[in-house]
C-alpha positions in Angstrom: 20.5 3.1 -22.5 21.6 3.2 -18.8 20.0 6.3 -16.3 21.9 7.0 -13.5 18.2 8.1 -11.2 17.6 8.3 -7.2 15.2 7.0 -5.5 14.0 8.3 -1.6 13.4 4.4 -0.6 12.1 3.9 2.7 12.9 7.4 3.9 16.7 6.9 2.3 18.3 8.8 -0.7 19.6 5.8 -3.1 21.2 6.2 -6.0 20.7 3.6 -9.0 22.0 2.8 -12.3 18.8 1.4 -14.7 18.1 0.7 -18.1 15.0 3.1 -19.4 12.9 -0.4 -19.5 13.5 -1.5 -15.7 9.8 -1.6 -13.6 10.5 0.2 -10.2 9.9 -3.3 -8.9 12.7 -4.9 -10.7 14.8 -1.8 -9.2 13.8 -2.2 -6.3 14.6 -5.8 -5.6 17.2 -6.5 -8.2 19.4 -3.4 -7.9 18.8 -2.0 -4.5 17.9 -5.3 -2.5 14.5 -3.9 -1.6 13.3 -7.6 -1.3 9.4 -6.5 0.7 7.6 -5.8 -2.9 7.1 -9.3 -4.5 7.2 -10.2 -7.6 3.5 -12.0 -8.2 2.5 -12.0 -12.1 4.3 -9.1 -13.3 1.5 -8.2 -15.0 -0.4 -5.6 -12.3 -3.3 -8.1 -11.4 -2.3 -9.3 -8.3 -0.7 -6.7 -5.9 2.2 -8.5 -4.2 4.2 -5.5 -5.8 2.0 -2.6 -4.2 4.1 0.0 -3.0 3.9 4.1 -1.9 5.0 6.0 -4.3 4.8 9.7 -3.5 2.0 8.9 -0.8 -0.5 6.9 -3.2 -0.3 3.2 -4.0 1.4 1.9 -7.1 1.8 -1.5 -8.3 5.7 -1.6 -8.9 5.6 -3.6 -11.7 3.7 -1.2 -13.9 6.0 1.3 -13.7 9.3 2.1 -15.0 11.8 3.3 -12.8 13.4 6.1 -14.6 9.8 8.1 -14.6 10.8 8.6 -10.6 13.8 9.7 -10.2 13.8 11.6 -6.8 10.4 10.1 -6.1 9.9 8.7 -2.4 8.6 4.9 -2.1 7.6 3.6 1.1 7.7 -0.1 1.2 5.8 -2.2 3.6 9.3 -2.1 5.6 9.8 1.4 6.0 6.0 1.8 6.9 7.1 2.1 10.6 9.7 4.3 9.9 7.6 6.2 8.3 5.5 7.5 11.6 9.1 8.6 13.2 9.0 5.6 15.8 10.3 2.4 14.1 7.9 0.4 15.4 5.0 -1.6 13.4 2.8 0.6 11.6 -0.9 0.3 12.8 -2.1 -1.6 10.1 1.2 -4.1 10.1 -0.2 -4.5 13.8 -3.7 -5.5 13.1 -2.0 -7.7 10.2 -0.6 -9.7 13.4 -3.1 -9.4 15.7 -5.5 -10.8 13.1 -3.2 -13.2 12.0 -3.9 -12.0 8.3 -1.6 -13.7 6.9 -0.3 -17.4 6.0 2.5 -17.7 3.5 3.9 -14.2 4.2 4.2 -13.7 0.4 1.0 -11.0 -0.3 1.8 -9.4 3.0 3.6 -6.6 2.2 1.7 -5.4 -1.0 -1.5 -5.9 0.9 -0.1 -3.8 3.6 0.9 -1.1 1.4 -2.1 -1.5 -0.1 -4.3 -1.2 3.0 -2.5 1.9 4.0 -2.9 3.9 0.9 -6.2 2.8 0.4 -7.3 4.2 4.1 -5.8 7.1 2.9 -7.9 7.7 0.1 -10.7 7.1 2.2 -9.7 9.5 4.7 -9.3 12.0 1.7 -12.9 11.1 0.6 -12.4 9.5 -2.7 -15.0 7.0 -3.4 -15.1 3.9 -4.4 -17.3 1.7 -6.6 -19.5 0.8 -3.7 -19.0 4.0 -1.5 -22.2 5.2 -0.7 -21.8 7.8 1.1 -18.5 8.6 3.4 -20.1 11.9 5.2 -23.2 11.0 7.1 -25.2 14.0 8.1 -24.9 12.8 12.2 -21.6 14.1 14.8 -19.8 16.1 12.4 -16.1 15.4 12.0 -16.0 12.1 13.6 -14.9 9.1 11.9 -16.9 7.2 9.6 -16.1 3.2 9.9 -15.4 1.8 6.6 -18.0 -1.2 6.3 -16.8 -4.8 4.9 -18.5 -4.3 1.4 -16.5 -1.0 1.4 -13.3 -2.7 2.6 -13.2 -5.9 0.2 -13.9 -3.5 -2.7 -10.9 -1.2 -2.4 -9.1 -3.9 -1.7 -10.3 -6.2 -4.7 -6.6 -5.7 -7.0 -4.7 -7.6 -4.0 -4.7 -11.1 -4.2 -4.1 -14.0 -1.4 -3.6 -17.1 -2.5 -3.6 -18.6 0.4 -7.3 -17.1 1.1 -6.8 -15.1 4.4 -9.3 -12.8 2.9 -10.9 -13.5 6.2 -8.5 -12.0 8.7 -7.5 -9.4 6.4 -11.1 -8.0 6.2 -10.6 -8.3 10.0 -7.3 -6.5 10.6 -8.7 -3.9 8.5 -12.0 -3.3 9.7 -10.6 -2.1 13.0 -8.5 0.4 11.1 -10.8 1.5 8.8 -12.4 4.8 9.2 -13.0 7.7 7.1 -13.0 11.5 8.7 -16.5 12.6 8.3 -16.9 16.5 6.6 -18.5 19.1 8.6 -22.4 19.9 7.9 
């Protein structure tokens, strides 16, 4: 059976005709053209397909499309868009500077990925190696995320070309976590 949905799609209201089995993914880059989400294993595990949906990252292909109609996904190319100026997006410029990339093909879901996962940080969710994101000293100033923290909410993104290096590199200069006040 065929939904007629909208999706807000890098900051643009578009309108799509799906089936009720069609992965946001698939919708993306089959019926809209949305070709930055990839299309790794199609099985969640590794990440190409990492995406914003509603602020918090989603991996495309473990999601069907008709559960967000009128949902907003930001794609690793509306990221700049997103902040209002078009340009790069301060983590797609660390990506660069750090050359964290080599085939190009991860890029965009670990970028996604690297955003929403600094978000979460920033919002003070933990992760399985967080050990503590508030230190007692200067309250309210950032907390740098360390590389054990980093590699760990990272982990579901894959790079088979094994840039792992840079990317732990772009990211650790763009990795901090507000600290609470005492």
């Amino acid at each position: 059976m065929e939904h007629r949905i909208t999706l807000r799609v890098d900051g643009s209201e578009r309108p799509v005709t799906v089936d009720a089995r069609t992965t946001l993914l698939d919708a993306l880059r089959e019926r809209l053209g949305v070709t930055s989400p990839k299309k790794g294993c199609d099985h969640g595990q590794c990440g190409a397909c990492t995406v914003l949906l509603e602020g918090r990252r989603q991996l495309s292909c473990l999601t069907f499309a008709v559960a967000h109609d009128g949902d907003q996904v930001i794609t690793a190319e509306g990221l700049g868009d997103a902040l209002g100026d078009g340009g790069l997006h301060p983590v797609q410029r660390a990506f660069v500077e750090q050359d964290a990339f080599q085939c190009g093909y991860c890029t965009p879901g670990q970028v996604c990925s690297a955003v929403g996962m600094l978000d979460e940080a920033e919002a003070g969710h933990p992760s399985h190696v967080t050990g503590d994101l508030t230190p007692p000293d200067t309250p309210g100033a950032p907390v740098p995320l360390g590389d054990e923290e980093i590699r760990e909410r990272m982990s579901g993104n894959l790079c088979r070309c094994g840039a792992y290096a840079n990317i732990l590199a772009a990211l650790r200069g763009t990795a901090v976590a507000p600290r609470e006040a005492s």
